[in-house]
C-alpha positions as CSV (number, residue, x, y, z in Angstrom):
1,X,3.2,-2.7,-21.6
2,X,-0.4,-4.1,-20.7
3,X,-2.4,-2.4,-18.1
4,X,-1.5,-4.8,-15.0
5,X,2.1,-4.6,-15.3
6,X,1.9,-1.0,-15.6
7,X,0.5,-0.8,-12.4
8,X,3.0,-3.2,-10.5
9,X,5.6,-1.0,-11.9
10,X,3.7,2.0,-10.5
11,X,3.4,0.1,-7.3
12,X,6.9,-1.3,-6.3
13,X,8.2,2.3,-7.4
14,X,5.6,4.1,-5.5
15,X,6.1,1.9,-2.3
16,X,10.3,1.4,-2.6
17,X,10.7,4.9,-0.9
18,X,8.8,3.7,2.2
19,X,11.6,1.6,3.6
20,X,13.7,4.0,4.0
21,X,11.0,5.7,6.4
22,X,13.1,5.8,9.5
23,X,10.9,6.2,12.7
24,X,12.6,8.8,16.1
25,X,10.2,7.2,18.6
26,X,10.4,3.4,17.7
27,X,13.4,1.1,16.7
28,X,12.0,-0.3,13.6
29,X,13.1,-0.7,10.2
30,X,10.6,-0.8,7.0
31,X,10.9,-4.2,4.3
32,X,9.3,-4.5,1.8
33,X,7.6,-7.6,0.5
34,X,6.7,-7.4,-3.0
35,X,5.1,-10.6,-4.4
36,X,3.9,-9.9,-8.4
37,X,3.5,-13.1,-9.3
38,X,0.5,-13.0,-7.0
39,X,0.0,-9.3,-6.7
40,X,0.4,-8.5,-3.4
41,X,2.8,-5.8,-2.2
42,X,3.2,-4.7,1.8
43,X,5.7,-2.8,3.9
44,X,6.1,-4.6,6.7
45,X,7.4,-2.6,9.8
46,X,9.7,-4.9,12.2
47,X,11.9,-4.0,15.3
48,X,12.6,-4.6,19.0
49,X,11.7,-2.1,21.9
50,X,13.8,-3.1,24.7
51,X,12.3,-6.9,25.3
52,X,9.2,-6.0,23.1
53,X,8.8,-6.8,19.3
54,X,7.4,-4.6,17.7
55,X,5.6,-6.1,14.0
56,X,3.2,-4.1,12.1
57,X,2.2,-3.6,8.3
58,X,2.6,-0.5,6.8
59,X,0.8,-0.9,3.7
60,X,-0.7,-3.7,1.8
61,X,-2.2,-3.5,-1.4
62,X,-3.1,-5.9,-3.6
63,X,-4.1,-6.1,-7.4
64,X,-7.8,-8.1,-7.4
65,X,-10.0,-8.0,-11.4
66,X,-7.1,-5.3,-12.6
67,X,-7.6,-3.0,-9.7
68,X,-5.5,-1.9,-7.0
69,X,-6.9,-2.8,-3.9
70,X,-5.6,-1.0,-0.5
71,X,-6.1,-3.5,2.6
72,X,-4.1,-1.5,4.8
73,X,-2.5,2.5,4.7
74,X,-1.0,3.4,7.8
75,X,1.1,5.9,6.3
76,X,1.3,9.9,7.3
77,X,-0.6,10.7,3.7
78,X,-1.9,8.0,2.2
79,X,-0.8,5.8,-0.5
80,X,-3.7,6.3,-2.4
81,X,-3.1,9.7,-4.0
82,X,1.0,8.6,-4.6
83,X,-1.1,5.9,-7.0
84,X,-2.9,8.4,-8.5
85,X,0.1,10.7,-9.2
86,X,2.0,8.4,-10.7
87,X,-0.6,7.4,-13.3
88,X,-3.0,4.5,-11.7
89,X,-6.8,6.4,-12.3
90,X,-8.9,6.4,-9.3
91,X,-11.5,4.6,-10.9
92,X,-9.3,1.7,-10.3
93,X,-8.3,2.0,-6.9
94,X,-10.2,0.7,-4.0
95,X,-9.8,2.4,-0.5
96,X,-10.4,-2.0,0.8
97,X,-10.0,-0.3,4.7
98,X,-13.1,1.8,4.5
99,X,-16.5,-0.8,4.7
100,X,-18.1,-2.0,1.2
101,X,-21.3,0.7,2.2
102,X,-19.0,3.3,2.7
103,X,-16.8,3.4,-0.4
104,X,-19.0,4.6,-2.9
105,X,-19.0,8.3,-1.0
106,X,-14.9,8.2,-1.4
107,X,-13.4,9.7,-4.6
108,X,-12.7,6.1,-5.7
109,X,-14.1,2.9,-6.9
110,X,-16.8,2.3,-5.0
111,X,-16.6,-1.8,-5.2
């Protein structure tokens, strides 16, 4: 198994658990939407409150120049160290959220 489908393996099985995040405060349910063929993975949030809906992402990650880019973690932990447990180095993870200046002072790839 190469290196890039290594890591979507590592992603869709890190991420599956997610959906079944269930929430005491808000009526929402977790999807997933795992794209490979493009490399772009999210856990969309979705529910109704009453008469509001209630949309959100979860976490998006993306693969971009065989590194796993992380657009968006609004989860308790963090995704990032789930990645690095389950065998993606950190040297090829990207914390995307934080600005370009800022990354190089986080444990991972500063690009």
């Amino acid at each position: 198994m190469d290196k890039l489908e290594k890591y979507r393996q590592i992603i869709c099985q890190t991420l599956t658990p997610y959906r079944n995040i269930t929430y005491s405060n808000v009526p929402v349910h977790n999807r997933a939407a795992f794209d490979v063929e493009n490399d772009q993975y999210l856990i969309i949030s979705e529910g109704w409150n009453k008469s509001e809906h209630l949309h959100s992402c979860l976490v998006h990650l993306e693969i971009v120049d065989d590194k796993v880019w992380i657009q968006c973690d609004n989860t308790e932990d963090g995704v990032a160290n789930d990645l690095v447990t389950a065998g993606i180095p950190k040297n090829d993870i990207v914390l995307a959220f934080h600005p370009p200046e800022v990354r190089q002072y986080t444990d991972f790839a500063p690009i």
